[in-house]
C-alpha positions as CSV (number, residue, x, y, z in Angstrom):
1,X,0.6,-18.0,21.0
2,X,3.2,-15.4,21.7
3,X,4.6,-16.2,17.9
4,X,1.4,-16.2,16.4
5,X,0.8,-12.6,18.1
6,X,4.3,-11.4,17.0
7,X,3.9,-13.0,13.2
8,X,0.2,-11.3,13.4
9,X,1.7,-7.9,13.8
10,X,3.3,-8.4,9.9
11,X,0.1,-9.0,8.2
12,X,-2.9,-7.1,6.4
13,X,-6.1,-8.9,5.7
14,X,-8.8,-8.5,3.1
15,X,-12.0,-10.1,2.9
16,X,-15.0,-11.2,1.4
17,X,-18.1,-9.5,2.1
18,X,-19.7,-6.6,3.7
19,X,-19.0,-8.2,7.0
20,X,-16.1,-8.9,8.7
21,X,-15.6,-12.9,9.4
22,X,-15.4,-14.2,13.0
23,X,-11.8,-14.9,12.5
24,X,-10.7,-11.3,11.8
25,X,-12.3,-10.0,14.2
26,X,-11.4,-12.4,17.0
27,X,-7.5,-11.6,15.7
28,X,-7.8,-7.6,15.9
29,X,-9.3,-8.4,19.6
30,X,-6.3,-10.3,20.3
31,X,-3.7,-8.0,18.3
32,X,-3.0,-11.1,16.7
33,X,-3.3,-9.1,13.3
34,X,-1.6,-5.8,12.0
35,X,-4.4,-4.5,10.2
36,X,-7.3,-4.8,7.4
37,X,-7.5,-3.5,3.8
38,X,-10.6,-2.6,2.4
39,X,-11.9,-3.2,-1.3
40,X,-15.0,-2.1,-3.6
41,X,-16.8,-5.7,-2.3
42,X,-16.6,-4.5,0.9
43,X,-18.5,-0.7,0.5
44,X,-21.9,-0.3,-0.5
45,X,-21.5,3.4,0.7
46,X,-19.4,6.1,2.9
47,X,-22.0,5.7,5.7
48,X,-21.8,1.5,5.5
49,X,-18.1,1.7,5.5
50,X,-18.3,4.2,9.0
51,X,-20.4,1.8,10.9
52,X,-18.4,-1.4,9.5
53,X,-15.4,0.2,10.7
54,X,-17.0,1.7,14.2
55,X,-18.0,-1.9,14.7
56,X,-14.9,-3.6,13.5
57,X,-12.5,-0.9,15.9
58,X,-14.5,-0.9,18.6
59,X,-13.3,-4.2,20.2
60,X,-9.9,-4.4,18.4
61,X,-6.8,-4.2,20.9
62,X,-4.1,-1.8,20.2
63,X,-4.1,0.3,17.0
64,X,-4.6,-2.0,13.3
65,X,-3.8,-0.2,10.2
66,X,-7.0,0.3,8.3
67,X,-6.2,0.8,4.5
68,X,-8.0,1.4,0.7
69,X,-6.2,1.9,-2.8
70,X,-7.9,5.2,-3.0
71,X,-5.8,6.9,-6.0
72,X,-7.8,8.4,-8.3
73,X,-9.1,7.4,-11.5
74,X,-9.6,3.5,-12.0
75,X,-8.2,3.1,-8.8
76,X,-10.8,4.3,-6.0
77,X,-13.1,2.2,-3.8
78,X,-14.9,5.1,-2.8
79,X,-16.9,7.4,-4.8
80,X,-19.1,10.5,-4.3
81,X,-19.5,12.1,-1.9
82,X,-16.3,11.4,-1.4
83,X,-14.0,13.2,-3.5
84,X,-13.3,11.7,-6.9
85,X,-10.0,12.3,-8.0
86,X,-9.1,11.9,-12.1
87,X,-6.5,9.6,-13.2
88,X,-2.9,10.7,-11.6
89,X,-1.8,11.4,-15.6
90,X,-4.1,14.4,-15.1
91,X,-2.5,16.3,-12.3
92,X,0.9,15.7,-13.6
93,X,0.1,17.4,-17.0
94,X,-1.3,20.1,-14.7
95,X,2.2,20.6,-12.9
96,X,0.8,22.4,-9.9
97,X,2.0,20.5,-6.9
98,X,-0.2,22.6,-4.6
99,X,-3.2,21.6,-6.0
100,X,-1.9,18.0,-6.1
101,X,-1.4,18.6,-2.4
102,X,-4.7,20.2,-1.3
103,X,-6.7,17.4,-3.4
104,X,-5.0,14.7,-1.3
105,X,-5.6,16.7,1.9
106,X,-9.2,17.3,1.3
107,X,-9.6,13.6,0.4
108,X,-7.6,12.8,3.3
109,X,-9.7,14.1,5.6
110,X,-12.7,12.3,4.3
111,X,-10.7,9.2,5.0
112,X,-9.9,10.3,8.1
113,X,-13.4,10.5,9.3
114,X,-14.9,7.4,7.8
115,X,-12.4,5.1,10.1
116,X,-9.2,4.8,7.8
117,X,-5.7,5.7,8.1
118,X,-3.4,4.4,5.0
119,X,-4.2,5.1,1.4
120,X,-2.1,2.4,-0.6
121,X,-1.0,5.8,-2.2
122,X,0.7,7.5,-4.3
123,X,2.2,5.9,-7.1
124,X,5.9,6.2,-8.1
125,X,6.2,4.4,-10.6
126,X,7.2,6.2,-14.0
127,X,5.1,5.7,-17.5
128,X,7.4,4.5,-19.6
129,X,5.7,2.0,-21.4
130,X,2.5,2.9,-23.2
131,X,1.9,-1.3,-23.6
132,X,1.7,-1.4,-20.0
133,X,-1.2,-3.3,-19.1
134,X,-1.8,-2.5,-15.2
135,X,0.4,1.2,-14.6
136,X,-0.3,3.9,-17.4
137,X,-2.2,7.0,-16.1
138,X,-2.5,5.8,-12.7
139,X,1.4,7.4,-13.0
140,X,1.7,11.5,-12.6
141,X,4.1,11.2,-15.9
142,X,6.5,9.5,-18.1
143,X,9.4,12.3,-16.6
144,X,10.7,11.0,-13.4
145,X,11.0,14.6,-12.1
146,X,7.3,15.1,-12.0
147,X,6.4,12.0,-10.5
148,X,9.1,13.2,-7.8
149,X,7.5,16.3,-7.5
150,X,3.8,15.0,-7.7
151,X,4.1,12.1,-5.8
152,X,5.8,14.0,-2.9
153,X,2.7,16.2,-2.9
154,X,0.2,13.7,-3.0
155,X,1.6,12.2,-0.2
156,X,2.2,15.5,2.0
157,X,-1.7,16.2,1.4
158,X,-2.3,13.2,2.9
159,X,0.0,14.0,5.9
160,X,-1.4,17.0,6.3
161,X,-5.0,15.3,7.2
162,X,-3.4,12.6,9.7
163,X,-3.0,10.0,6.4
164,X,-0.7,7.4,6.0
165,X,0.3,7.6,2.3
166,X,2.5,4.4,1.2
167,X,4.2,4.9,-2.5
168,X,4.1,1.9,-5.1
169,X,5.7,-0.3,-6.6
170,X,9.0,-0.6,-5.8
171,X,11.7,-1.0,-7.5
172,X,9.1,0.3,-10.6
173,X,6.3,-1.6,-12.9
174,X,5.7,1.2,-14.9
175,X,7.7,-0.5,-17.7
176,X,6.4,-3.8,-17.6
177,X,4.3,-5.5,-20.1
178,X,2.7,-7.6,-17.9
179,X,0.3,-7.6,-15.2
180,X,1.4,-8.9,-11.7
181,X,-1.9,-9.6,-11.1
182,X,-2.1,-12.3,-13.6
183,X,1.7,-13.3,-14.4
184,X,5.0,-12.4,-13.4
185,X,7.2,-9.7,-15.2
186,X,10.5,-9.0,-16.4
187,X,12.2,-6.3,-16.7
188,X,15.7,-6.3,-18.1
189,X,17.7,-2.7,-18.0
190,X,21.0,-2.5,-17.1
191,X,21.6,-0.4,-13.5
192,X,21.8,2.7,-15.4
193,X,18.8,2.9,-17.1
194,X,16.9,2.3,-13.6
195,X,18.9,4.4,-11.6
196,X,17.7,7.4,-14.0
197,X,13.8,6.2,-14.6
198,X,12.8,3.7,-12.2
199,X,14.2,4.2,-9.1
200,X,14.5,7.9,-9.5
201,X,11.2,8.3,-7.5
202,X,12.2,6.2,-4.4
203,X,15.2,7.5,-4.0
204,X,13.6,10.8,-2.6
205,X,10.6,8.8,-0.9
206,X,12.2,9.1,2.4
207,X,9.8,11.4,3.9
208,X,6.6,8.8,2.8
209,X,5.8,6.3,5.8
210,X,5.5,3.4,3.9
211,X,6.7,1.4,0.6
212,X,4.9,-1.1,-1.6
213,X,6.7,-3.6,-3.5
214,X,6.4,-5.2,-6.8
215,X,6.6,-8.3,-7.8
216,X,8.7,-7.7,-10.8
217,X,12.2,-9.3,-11.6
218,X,14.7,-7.0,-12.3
219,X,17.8,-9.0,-13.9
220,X,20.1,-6.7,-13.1
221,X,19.4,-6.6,-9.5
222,X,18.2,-9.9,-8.8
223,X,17.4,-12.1,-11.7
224,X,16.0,-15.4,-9.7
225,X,12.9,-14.1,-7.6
226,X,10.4,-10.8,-7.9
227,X,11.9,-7.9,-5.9
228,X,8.9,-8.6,-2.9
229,X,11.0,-11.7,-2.2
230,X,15.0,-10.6,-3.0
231,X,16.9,-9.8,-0.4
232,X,18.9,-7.7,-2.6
233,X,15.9,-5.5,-3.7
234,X,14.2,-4.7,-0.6
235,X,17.4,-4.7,1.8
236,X,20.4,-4.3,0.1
237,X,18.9,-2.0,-1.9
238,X,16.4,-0.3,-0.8
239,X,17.2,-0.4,2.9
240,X,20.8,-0.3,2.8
241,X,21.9,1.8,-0.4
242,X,18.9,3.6,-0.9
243,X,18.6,4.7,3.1
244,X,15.1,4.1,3.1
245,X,13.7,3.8,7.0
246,X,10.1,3.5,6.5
247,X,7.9,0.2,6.7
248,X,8.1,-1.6,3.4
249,X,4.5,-3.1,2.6
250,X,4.6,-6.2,0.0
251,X,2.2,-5.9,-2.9
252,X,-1.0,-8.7,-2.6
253,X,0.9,-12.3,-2.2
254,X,-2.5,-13.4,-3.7
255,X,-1.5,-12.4,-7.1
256,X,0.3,-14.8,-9.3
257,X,3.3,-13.4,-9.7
258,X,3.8,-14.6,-6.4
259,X,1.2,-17.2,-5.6
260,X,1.8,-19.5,-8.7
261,X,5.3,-20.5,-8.1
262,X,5.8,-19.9,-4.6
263,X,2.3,-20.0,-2.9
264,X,1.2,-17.6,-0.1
265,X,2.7,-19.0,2.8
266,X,6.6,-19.2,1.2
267,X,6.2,-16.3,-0.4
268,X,5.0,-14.4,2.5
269,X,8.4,-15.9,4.8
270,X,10.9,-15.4,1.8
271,X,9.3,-11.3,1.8
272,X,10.0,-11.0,5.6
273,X,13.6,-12.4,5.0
274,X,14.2,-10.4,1.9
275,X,12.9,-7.3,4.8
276,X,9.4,-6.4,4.1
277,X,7.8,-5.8,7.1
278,X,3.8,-6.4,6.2
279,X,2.3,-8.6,4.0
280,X,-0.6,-8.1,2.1
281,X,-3.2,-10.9,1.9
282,X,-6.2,-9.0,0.0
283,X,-9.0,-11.8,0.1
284,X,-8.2,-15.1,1.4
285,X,-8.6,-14.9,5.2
286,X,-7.5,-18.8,5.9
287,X,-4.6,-18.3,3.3
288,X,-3.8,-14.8,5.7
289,X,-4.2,-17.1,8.9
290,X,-2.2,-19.9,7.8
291,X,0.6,-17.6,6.6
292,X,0.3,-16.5,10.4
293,X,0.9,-20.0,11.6
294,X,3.8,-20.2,9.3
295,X,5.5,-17.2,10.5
296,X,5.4,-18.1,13.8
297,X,6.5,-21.7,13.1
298,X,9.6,-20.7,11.1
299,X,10.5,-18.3,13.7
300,X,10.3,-21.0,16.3
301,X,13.0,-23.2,14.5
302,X,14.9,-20.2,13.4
303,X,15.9,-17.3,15.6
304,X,17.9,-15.3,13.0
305,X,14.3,-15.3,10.9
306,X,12.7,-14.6,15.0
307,X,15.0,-11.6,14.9
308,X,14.0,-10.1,11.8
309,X,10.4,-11.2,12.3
310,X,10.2,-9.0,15.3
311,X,12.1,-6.0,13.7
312,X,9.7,-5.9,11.1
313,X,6.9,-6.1,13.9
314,X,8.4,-3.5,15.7
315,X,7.8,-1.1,12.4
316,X,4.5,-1.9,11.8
317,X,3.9,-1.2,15.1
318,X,5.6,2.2,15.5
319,X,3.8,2.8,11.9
320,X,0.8,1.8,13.2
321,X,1.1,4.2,16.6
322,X,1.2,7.4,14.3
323,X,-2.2,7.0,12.9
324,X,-5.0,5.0,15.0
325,X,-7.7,4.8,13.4
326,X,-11.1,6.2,14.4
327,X,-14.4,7.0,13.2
328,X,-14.9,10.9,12.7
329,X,-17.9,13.6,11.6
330,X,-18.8,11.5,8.8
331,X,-21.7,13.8,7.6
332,X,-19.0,17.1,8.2
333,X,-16.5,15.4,6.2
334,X,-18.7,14.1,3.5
335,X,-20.6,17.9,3.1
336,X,-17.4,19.8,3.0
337,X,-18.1,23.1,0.7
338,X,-14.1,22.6,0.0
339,X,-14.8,18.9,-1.8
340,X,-17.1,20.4,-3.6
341,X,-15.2,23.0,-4.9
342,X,-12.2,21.0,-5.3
343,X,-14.3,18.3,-7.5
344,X,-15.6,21.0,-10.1
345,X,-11.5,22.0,-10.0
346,X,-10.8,18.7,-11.2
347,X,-13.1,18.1,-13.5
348,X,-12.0,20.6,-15.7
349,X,-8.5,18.8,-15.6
350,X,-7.7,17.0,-19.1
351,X,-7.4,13.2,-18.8
């Protein structure tokens, strides 16, 4: 059991419904699980989502990461009276990283008060392929500077309400052609190309609590496995040359990139060894269980993987510490005369 708590620390469960299962519940009680990630299925309304999460914290032991992909355009789970932000595109043709900053806050401080306390947020990745199926203007821009200078906004406005942001998708999938969620991409540039576009953005991320990876093979870094699960991606690189100390978060190990060659549960022990320190299981609340058990068992019969199991524990936890959730003044939050005037700002942004 103490294995199965320490491997429960790594992992971040979606699921079905409006309700939480028994299972997930019973896990948070025990700190058996690091946290929960909430999706569309899940919110009929700001006020639902409040009292799911009221209910849901108020037996849970020690502090679980509560987290939503709220980024703006076709990426947000919540909407009105919540703020609605346009399509990141927009604030990177507007180039005013104070406004970029002050959006996030005041959206971060809605989040804040409805329970939650990462937004899988903001994302660094740079638009350089108009083919791309999953990316395009959920990027600030094709120029790496501005989604440097965006992104690092966007991120401090969430700070600046008590937010964890997390930046995505490392090492970049804004040139891919493919969707993750569906297949598995491959990109193919030589170091030099990435090192000016891709990884341009990560490089200065250092100041952003937490990392998302993709599940994109990059040849010229590791041309056998998506970064999520190469060791030379997320530590070598990332960790090691990169200097990068915050929690890296692996991208859903549902998606079948990952889940139709190597399955949840290898996938989800090859991304601790290759040094993510959470996994993302978006729906599947057995599969996020049994990838538990699996943790723990290969930990049992492997104390170099025991090791890196519990450093990676250890950062989720620390992470974890900085923000504990709580429910807030929903109805202040949601009736915030600032909202409304940063929505009418907003929509008068081009798309």
């Amino acid at each position: 059991m103490e294995l199965e708590a320490l491997a429960g620390q790594v992992l971040i469960a979606g699921f079905p419904g409006g309700e939480p299962p028994a299972a997930i519940r019973a896990a948070l009680a025990a700190d058996a699980l690091g946290g929960v990630v909430l999706f569309r299925r899940n919110i009929e309304g700001p006020r639902q989502l409040a009292e799911l999460l009221r209910r849901l914290l108020r037996d849970a032991a020690g502090a679980p990461l509560v987290a939503i992909d709220q980024e703006g355009g076709r990426v947000q789970r919540l909407r009105a009276p919540v703020l609605e932000l346009p399509p990141m595109r927009a604030l990177g043709r507007r180039g005013d990283p104070a406004l970029t900053r002050e959006a996030a806050r005041l959206l971060g401080r809605q989040l804040r008060a409805l329970g939650l306390s990462m937004n899988f947020a903001p994302v660094l990745d740079v638009d350089s392929n108009p083919a791309n199926p999953v990316i395009g203007d959920r990027s600030f821009s094709s120029d790496p500077a501005v989604v440097i200078e965006q992104g690092l906004a966007f991120a401090a406005g969430l700070a600046d309400a008590g937010v964890l942001a997390c930046g995505k998708h490392f090492p970049g999938h804004g040139d891919t052609d493919l969707d993750s969620h569906l297949a598995l991409p491959t990109l193919r540039h030589g170091r030099e190309r990435l090192d000016a576009v891709e990884l341009a953005p990560f490089r200065r991320a250092q100041t952003i609590p937490a990392l998302m990876t993709a599940h994109v093979v990059f040849e010229t870094l590791d041309p056998t496995v998506p970064a999520t699960l190469s060791r030379r991606v997320v530590h070598e690189l990332l960790r090691e040359e990169l200097g990068y100390g915050g929690v890296v978060i692996s991208d859903d190990l549902e998606m079948k990139a990952v889940r139709d060659r190597w399955g949840v549960l290898e996938g989800g022990v090859r991304a601790i060894e290759a040094g993510c320190d959470m996994l993302l299981v978006c729906s599947d609340v057995d599969a996020c269980l049994a990838l538990r058990s699996a943790l723990a068992a290969r930990a049992d019969a492997d104390a170099g993987f025991r090791a890196r199991l519990g450093e990676a524990a250890e950062r989720s936890r620390a992470l974890r510490r900085r923000s504990p959730p709580r429910v807030g003044d929903i109805e202040a939050a949601l009736a915030d005369p600032a909202v409304a005037a940063m929505a009418k700002r907003l929509a008068e942004l081009a798309p």
